[in-house]
BATOR-269050 format. One line per field, with one value per atom (N, C-alpha, C): residue number from 1; residue in one letter; chain; atom name; x, y, z. Coordinates in steps of 0.1 Angstrom, whole numbers, plus 5000, padded with zeros to 4 digits. Layout:
BEGIN
num NUM, ... $
residu A, ... $
chaine A, ... $
atome CA, ... $
X X, ... $
Y Y, ... $
Z Z, ... $
//
This chain:
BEGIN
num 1, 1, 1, 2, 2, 2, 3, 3, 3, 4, 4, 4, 5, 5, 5, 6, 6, 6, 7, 7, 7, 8, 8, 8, 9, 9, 9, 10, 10, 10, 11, 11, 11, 12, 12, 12, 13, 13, 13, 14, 14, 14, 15, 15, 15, 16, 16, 16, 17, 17, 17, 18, 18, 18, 19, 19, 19, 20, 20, 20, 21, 21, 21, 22, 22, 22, 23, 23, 23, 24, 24, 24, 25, 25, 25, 26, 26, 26, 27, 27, 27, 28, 28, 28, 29, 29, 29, 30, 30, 30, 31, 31, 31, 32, 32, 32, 33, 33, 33, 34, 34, 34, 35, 35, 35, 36, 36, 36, 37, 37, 37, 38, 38, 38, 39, 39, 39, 40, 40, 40, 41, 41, 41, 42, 42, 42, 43, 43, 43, 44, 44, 44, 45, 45, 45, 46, 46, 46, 47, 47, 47, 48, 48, 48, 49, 49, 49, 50, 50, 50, 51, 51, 51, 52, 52, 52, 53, 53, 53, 54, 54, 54, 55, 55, 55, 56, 56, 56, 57, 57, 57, 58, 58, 58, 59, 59, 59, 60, 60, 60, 61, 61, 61, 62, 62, 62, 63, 63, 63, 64, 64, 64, 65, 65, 65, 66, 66, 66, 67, 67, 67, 68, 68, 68, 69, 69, 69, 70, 70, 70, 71, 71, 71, 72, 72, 72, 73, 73, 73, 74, 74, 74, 75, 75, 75, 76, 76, 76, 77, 77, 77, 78, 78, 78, 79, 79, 79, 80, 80, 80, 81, 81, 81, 82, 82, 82, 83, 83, 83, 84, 84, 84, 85, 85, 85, 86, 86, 86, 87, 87, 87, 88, 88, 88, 89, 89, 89, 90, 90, 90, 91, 91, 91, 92, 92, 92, 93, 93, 93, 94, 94, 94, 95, 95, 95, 96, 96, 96, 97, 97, 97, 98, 98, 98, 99, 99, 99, 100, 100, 100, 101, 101, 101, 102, 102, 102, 103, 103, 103, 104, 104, 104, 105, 105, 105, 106, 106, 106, 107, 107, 107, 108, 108, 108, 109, 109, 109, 110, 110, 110, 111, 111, 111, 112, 112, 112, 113, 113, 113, 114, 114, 114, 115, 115, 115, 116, 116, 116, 117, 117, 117, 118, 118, 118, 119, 119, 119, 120, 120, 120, 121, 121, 121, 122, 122, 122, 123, 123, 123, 124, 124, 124, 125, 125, 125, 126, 126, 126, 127, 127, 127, 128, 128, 128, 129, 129, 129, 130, 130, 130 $
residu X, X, X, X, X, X, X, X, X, X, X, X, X, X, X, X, X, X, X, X, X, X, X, X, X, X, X, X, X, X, X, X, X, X, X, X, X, X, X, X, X, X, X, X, X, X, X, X, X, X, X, X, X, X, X, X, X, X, X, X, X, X, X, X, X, X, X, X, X, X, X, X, X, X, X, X, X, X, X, X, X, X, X, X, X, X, X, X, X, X, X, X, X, X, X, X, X, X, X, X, X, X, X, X, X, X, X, X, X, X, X, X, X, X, X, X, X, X, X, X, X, X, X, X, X, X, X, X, X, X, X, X, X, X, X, X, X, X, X, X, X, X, X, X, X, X, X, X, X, X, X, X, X, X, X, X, X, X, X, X, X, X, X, X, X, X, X, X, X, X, X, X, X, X, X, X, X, X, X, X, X, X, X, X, X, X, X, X, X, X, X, X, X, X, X, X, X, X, X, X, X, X, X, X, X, X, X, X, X, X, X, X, X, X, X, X, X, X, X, X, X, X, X, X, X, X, X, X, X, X, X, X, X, X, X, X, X, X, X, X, X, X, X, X, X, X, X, X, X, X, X, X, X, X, X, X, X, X, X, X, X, X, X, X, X, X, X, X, X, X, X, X, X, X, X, X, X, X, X, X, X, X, X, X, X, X, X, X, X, X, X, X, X, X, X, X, X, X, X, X, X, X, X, X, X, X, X, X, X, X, X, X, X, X, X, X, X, X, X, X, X, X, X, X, X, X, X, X, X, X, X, X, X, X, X, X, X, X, X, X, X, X, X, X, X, X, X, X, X, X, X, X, X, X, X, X, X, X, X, X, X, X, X, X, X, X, X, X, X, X, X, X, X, X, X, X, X, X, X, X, X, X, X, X, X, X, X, X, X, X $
chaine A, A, A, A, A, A, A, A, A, A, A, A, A, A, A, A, A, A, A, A, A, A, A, A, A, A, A, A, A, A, A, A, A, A, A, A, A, A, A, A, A, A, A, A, A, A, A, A, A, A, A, A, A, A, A, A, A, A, A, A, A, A, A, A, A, A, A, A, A, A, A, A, A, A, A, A, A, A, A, A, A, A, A, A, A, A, A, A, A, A, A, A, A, A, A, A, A, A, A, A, A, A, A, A, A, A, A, A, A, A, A, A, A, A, A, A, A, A, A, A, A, A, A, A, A, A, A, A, A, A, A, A, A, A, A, A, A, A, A, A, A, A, A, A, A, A, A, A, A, A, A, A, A, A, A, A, A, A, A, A, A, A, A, A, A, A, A, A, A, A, A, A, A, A, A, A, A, A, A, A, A, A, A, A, A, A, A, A, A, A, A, A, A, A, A, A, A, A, A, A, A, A, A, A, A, A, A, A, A, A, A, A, A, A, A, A, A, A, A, A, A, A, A, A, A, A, A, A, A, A, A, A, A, A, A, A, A, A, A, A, A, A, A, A, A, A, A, A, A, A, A, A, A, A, A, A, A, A, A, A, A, A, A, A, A, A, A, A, A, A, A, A, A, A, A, A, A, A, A, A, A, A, A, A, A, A, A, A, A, A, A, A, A, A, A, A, A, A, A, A, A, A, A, A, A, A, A, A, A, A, A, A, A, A, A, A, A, A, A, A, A, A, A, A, A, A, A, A, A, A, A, A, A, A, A, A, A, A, A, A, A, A, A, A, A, A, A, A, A, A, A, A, A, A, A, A, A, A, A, A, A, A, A, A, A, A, A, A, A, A, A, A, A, A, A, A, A, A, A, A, A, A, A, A, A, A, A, A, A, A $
atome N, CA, C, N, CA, C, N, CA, C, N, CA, C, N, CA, C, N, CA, C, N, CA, C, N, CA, C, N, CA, C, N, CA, C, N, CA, C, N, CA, C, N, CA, C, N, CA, C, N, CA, C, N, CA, C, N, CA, C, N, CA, C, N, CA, C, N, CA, C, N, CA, C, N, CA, C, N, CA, C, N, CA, C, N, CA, C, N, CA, C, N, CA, C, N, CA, C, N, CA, C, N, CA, C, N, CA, C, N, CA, C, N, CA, C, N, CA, C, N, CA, C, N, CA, C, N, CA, C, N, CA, C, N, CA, C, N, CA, C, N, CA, C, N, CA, C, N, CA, C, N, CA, C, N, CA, C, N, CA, C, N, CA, C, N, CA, C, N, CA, C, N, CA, C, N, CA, C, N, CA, C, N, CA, C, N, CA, C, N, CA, C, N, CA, C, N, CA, C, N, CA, C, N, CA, C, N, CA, C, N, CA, C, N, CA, C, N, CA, C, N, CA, C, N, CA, C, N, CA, C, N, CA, C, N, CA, C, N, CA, C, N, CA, C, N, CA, C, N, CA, C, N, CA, C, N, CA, C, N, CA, C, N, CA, C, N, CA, C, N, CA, C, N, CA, C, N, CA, C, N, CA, C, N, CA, C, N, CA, C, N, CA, C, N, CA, C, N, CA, C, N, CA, C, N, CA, C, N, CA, C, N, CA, C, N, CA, C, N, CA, C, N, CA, C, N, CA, C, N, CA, C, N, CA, C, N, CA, C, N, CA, C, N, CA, C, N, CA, C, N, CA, C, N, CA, C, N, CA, C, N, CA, C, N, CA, C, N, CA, C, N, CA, C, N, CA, C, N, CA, C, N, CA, C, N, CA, C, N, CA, C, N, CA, C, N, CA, C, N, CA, C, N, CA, C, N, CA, C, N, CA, C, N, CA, C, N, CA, C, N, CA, C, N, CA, C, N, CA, C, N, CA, C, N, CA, C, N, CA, C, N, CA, C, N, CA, C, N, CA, C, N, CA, C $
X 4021, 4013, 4021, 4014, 4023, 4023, 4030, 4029, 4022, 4017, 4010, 4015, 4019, 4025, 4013, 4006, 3994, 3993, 3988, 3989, 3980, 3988, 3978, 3964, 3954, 3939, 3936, 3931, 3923, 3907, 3901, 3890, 3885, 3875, 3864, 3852, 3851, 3839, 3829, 3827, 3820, 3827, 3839, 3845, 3862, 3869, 3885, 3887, 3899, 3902, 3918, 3920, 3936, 3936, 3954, 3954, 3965, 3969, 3982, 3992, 4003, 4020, 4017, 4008, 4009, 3999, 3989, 3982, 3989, 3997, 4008, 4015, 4025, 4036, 4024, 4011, 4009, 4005, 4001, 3995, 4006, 4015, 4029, 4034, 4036, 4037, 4028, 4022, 4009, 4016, 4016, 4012, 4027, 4041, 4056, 4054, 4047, 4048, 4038, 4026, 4024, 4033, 4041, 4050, 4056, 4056, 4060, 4078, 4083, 4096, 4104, 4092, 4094, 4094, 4106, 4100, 4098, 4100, 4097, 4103, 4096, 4102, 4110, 4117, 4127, 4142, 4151, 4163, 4166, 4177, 4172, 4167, 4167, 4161, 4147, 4141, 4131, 4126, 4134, 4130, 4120, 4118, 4112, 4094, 4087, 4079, 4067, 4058, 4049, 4035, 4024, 4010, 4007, 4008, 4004, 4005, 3997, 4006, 4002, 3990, 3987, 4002, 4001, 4013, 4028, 4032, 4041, 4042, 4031, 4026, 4034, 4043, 4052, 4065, 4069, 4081, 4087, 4103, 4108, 4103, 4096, 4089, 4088, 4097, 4096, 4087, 4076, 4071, 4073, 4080, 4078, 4064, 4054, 4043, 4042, 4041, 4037, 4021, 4022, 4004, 3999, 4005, 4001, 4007, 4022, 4029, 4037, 4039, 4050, 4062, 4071, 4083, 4081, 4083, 4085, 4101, 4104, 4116, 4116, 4117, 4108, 4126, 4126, 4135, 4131, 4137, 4129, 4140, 4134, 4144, 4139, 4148, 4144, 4145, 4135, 4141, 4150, 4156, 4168, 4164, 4171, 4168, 4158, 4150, 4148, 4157, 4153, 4160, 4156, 4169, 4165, 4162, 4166, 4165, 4150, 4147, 4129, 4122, 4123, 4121, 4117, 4124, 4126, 4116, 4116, 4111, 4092, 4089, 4081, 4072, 4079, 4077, 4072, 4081, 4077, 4064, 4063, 4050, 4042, 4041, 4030, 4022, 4037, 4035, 4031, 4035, 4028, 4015, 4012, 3996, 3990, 3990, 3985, 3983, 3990, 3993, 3984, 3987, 3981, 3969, 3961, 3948, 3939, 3947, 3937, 3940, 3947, 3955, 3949, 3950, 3952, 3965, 3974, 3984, 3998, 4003, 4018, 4030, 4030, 4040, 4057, 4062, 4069, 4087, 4090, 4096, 4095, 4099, 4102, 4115, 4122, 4135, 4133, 4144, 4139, 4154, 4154, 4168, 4167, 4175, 4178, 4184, 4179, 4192, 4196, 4188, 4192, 4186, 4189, 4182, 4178, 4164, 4164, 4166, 4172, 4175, 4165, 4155, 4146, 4149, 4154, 4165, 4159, 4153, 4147, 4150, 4144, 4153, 4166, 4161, 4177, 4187, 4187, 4197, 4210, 4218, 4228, 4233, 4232, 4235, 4253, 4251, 4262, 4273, 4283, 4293, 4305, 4310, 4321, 4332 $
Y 5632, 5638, 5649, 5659, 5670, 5674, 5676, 5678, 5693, 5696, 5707, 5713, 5723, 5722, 5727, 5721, 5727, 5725, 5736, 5729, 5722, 5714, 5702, 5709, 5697, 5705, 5711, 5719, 5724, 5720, 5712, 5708, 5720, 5727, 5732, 5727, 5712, 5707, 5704, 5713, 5715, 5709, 5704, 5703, 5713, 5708, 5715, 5724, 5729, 5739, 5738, 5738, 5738, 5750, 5754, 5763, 5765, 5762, 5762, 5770, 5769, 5778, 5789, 5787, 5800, 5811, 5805, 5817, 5826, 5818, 5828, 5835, 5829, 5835, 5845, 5846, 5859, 5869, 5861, 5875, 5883, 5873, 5881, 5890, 5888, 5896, 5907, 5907, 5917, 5929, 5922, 5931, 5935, 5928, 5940, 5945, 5946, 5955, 5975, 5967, 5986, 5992, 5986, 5994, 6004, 6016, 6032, 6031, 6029, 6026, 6014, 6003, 5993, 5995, 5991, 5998, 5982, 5969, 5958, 5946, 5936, 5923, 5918, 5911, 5900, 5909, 5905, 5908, 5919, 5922, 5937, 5932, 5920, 5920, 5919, 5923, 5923, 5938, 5948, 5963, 5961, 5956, 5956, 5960, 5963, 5967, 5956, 5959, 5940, 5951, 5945, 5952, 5937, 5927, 5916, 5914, 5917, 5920, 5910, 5901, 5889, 5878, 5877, 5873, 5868, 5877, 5883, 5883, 5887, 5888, 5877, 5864, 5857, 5861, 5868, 5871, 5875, 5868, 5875, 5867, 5860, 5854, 5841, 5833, 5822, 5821, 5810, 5808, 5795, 5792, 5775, 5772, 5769, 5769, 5753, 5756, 5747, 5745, 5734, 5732, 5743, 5754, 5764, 5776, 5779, 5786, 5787, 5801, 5803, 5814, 5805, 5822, 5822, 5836, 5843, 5848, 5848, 5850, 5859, 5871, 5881, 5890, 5890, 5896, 5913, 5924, 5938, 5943, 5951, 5963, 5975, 5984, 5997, 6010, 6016, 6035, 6039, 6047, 6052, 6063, 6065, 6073, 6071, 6057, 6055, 6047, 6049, 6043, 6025, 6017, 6003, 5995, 6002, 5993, 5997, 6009, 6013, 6002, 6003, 6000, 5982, 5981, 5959, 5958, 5965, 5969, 5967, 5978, 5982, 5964, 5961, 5954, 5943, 5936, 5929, 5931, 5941, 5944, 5943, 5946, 5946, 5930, 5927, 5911, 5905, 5906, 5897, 5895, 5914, 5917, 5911, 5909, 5905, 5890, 5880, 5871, 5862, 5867, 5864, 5864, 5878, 5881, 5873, 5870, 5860, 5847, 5842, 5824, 5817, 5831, 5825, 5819, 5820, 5814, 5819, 5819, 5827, 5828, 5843, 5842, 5844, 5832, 5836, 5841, 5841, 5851, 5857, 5873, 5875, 5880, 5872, 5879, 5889, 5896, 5908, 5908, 5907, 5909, 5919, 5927, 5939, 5939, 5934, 5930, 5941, 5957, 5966, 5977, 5989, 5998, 6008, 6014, 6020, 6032, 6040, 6052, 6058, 6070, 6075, 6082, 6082, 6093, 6095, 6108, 6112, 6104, 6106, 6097, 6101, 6118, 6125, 6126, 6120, 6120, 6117, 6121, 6106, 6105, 6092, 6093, 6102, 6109, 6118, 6109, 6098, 6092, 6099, 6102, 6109, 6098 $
Z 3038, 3047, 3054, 3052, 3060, 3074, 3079, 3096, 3102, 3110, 3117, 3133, 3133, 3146, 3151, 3162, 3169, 3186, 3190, 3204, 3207, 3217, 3223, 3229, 3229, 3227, 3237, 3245, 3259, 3256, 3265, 3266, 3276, 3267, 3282, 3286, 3285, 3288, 3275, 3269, 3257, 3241, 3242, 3230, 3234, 3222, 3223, 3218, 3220, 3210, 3208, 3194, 3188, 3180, 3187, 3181, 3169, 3159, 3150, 3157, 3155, 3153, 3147, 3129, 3119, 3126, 3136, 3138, 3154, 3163, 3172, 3162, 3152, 3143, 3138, 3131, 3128, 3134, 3150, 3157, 3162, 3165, 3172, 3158, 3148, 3137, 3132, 3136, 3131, 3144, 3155, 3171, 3166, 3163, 3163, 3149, 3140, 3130, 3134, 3146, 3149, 3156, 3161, 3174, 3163, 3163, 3159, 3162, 3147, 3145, 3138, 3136, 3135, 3113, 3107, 3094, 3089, 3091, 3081, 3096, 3090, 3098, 3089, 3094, 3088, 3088, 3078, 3077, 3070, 3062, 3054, 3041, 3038, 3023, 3027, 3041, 3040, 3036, 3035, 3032, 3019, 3012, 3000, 3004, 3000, 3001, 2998, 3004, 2999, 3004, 2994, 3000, 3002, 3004, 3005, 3024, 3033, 3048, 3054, 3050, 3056, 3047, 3036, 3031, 3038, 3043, 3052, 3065, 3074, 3087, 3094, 3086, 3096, 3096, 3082, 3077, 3092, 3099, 3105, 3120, 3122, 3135, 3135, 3145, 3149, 3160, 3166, 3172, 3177, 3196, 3201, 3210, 3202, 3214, 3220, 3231, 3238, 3246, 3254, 3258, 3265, 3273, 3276, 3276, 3268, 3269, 3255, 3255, 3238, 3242, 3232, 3231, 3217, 3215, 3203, 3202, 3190, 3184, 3171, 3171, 3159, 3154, 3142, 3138, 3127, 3135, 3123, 3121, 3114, 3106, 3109, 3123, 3128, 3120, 3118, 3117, 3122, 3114, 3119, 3130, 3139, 3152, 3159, 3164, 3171, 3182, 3194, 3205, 3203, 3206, 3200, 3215, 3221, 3234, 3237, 3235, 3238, 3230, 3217, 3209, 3213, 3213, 3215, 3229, 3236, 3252, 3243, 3238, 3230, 3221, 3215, 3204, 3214, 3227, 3238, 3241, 3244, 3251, 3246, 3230, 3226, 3222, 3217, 3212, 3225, 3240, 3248, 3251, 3250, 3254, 3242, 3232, 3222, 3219, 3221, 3219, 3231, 3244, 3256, 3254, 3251, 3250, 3241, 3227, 3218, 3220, 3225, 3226, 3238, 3248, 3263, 3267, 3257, 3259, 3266, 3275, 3284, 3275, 3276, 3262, 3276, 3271, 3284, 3280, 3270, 3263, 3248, 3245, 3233, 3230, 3220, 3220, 3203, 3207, 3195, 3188, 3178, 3168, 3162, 3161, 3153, 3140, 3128, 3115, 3109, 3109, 3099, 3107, 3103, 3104, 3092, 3087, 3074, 3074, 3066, 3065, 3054, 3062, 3050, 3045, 3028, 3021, 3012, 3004, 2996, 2981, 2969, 2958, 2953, 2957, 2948, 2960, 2975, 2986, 2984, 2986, 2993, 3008, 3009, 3027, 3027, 3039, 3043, 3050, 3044, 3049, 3048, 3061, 3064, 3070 $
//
């Protein structure tokens, strides 16, 4: 039998409601993949390219929820020249507004890891190491 991490139920009078781990891990993934700068979640072997985005959508995101509160733990892979401290600032914000708004749930931290940054270099480039 396999295990389900779910939060404990919220009764509103009418019946409960549960909510899984995979559906915070995707919304919080969904919400730091639009922030403008963000090129992939996960590590750098996440650079690979995937049309599969629900597939994916956890790649890079841990989620601890509890009966009325979550932290997020989301790992990306930045553009080059963006500012990273905006950037992580950015990815917060979005994931909390987001996360709060469909769950109801207090996202009461997100930590942001930076594992790579990508460099967008034509096919015939080479990066300029001096």
């Amino acid at each position: 039998m396999s295990e389900q991490n779910l939060t404990p139920p919220t009764d509103s009078g009418r019946g409960i409601t549960l909510i899984e781990d995979v559906v915070v891990s995707k919304i919080a993934g969904l919400a730091a993949r639009e922030v403008s700068g963000v090129h992939a979640l996960g590590g750098s072997g996440a650079r690979m390219g995937s049309g599969f985005r629900e597939a994916v959508a956890q790649q890079g995101v841990h989620v601890e929820v509890g009966e009325r509160q979550a932290a997020v733990d989301v790992a990306i892979v930045a553009e080059y020249g963006v500012a990273i401290h905006d950037l992580a600032e950015a990815i917060r914000s979005n994931i909390i507004t987001a996360v709060e708004r469909m769950t109801g749930l207090q996202v009461t931290e997100v930590n942001v890891t930076v594992h790579d940054v990508h460099l967008d270099l034509g096919p015939d480039e080479e990066p300029d190491v001096r």
